[in-house]
C-alpha positions as a Markdown table, in Angstrom:
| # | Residue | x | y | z |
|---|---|---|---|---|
| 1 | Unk | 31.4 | -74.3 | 78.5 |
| 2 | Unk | 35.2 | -72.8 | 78.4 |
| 3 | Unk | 35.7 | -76.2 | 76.0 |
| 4 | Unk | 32.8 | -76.1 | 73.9 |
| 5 | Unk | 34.3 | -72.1 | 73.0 |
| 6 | Unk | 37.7 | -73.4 | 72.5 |
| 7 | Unk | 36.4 | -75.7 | 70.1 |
| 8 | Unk | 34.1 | -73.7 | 68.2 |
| 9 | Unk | 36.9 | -70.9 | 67.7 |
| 10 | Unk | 39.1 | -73.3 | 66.4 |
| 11 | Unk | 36.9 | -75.0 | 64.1 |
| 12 | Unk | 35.6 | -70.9 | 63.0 |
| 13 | Unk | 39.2 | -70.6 | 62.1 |
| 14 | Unk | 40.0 | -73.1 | 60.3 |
| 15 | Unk | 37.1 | -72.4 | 58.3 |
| 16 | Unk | 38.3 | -68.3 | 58.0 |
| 17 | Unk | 41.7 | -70.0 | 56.9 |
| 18 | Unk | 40.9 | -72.3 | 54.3 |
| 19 | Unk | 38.1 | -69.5 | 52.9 |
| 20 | Unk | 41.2 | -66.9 | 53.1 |
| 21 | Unk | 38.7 | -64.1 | 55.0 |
| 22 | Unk | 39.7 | -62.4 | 58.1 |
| 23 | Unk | 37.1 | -61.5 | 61.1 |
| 24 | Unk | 37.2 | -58.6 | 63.8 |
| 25 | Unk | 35.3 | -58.2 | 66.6 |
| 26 | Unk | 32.9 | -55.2 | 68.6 |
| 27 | Unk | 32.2 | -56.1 | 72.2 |
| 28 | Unk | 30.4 | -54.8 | 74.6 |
| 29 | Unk | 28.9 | -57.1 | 77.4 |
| 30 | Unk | 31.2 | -60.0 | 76.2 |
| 31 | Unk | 34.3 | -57.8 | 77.0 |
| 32 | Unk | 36.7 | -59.3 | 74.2 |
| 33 | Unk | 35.6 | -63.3 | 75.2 |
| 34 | Unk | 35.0 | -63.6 | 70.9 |
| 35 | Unk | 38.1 | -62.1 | 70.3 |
| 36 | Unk | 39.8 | -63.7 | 73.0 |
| 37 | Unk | 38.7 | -67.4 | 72.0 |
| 38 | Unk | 39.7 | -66.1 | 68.3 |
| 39 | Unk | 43.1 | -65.2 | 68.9 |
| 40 | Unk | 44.0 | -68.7 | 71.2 |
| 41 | Unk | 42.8 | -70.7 | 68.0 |
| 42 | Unk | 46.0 | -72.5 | 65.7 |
| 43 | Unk | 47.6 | -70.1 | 63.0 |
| 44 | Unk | 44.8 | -67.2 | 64.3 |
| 45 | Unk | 46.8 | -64.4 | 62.8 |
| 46 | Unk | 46.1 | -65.8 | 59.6 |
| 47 | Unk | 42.4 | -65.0 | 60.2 |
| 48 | Unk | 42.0 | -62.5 | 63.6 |
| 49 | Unk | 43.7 | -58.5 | 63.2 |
| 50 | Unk | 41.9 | -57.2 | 65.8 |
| 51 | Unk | 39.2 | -56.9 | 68.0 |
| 52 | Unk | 37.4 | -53.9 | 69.8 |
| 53 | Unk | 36.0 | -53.8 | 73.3 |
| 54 | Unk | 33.4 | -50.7 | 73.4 |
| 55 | Unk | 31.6 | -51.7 | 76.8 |
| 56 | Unk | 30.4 | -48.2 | 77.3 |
| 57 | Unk | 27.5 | -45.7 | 74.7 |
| 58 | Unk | 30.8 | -43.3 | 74.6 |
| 59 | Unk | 33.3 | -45.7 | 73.4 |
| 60 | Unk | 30.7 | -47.6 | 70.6 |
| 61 | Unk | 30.9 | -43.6 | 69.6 |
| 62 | Unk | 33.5 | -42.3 | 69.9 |
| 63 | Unk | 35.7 | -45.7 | 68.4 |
| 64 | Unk | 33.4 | -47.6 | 66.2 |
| 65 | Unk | 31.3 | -44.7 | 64.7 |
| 66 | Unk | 27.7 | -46.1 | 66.3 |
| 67 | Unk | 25.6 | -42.8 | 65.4 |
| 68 | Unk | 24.8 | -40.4 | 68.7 |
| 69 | Unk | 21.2 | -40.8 | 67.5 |
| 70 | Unk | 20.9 | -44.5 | 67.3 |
| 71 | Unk | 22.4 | -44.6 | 71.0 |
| 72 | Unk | 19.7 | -42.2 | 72.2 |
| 73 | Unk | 16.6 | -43.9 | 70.1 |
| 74 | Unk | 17.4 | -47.4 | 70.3 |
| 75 | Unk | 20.0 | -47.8 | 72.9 |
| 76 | Unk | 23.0 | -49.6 | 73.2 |
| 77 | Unk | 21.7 | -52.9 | 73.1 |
| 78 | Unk | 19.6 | -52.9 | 69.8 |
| 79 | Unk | 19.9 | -54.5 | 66.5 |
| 80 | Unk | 20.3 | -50.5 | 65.3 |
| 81 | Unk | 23.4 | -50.3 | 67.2 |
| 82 | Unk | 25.0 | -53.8 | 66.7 |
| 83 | Unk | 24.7 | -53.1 | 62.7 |
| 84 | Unk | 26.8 | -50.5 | 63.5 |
| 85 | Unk | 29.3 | -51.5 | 65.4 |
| 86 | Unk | 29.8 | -54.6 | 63.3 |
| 87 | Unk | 30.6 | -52.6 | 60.3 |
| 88 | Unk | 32.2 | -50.1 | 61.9 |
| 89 | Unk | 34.7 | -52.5 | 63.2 |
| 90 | Unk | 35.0 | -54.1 | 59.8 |
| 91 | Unk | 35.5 | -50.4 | 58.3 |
| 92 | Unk | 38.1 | -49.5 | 61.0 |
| 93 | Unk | 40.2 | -52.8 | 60.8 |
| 94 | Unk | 39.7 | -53.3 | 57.1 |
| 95 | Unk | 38.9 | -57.2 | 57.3 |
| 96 | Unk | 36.2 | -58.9 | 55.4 |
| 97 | Unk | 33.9 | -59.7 | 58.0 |
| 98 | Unk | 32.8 | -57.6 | 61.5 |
| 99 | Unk | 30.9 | -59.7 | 64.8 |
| 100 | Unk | 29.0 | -57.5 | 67.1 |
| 101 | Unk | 27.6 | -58.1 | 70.4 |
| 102 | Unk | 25.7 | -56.1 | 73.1 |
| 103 | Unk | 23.4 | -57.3 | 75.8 |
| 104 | Unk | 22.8 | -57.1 | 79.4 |
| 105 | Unk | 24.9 | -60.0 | 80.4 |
| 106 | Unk | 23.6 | -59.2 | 84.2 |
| 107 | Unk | 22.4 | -59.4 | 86.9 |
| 108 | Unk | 20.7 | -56.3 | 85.9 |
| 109 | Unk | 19.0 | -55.5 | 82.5 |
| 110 | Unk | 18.4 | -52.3 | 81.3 |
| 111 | Unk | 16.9 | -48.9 | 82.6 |
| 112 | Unk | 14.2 | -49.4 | 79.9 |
| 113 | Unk | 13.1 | -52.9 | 81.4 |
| 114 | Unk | 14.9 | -55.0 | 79.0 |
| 115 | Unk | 15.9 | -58.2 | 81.4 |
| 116 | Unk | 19.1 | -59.5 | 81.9 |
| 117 | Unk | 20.0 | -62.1 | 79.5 |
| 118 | Unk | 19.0 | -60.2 | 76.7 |
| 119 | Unk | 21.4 | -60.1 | 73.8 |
| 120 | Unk | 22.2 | -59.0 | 70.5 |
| 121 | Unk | 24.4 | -60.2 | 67.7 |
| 122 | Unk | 25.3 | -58.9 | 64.3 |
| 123 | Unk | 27.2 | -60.2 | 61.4 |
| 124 | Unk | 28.3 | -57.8 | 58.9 |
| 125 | Unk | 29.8 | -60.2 | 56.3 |
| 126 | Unk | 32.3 | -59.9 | 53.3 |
| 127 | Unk | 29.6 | -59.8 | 50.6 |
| 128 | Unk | 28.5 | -56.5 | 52.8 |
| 129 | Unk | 24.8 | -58.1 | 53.6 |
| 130 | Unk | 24.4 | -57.9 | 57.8 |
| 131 | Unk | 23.0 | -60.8 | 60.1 |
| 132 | Unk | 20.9 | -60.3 | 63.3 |
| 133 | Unk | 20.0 | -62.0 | 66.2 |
| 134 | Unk | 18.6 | -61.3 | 69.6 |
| 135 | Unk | 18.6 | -64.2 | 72.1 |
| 136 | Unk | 17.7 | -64.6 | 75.7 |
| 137 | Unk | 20.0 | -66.7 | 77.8 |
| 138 | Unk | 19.4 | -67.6 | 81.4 |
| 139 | Unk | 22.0 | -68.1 | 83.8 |
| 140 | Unk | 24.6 | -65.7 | 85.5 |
| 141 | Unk | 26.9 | -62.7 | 84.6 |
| 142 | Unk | 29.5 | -65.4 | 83.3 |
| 143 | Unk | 26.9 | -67.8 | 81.7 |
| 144 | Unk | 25.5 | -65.6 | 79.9 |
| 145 | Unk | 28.9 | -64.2 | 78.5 |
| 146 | Unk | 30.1 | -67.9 | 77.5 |
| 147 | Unk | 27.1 | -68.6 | 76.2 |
| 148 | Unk | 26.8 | -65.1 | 73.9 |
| 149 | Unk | 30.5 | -65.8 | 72.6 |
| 150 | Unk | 29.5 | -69.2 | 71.7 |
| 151 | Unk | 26.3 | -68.4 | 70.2 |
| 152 | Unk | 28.2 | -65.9 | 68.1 |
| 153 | Unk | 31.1 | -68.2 | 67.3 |
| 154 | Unk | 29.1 | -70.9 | 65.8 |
| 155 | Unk | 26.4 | -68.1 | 64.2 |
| 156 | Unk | 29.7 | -67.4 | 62.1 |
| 157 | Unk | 30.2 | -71.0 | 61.1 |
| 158 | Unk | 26.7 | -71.5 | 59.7 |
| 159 | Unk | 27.3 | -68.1 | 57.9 |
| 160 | Unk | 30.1 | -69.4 | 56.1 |
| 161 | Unk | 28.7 | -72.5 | 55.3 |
| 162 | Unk | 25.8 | -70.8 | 53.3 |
């Protein structure tokens, strides 16, 4: 799995280089895996600034901007608050496109019943539209984390090839 990530960030880069677009990252349950894979890549500052890791409700707040309110209604892991974090990131760094992702990587899910596994995604992309996903992924803590990084990763690539 560590491969198939090191491949897909290089080929996501290559593909932010010759487009001349730069990507930041918000993290939560990945803990900086995206932005991680993204900086190892050929040539990455050419593409990757920076990256956020906001594991905790306080720090999507209090760093990225995510709205008190959207934290309490939706929780943490919602497409509400991935919007946000995506573009806040993209605000705060000033780059042309924002990756979000938040989840319950395991092996607990949330205090609402939301099961392990469960994962969201958000694109916020140069043109200012914003791409969502939820998935499920089974496996463990670390499973789930490659495979949310990869997911997201290669989400990116079919975004840019629209």
């Amino acid at each position: 799995m560590y491969n198939k990530l090191k491949i897909a960030a290089e080929k996501l880069g290559a593909m932010l280089k010759t487009k001349r677009l730069t990507i930041t990252t918000a993290e939560s349950c990945t803990s900086g895996w995206i932005g991680s894979s993204l900086a190892a890549a050929k040539e990455s500052t050419t593409f990757y600034n920076c990256g956020f890791i906001t594991y905790t409700d306080h720090a999507k707040y209090r760093v990225l901007g995510v709205a008190e309110e959207t934290l309490r209604l939706h929780s943490a892991v919602s497409e509400a608050s991935v919007k946000e974090m995506a573009c806040g990131a993209k605000r705060l760094s000033g780059d042309d496109i924002g990756i979000a992702v938040s989840g319950y990587a395991g092996p607990a899910g949330g205090t609402d019943g939301t099961p392990a596994g469960t994962v969201w995604f958000a694109w916020c992309l140069e043109d200012g539209s914003i791409r969502t996903s939820r998935q499920m992924f089974s496996g463990d803590n670390e499973q789930v984390v490659l495979k949310a990084s990869l997911f997201s990763i290669n989400e990116m690539q079919r975004f840019l090839k629209e």
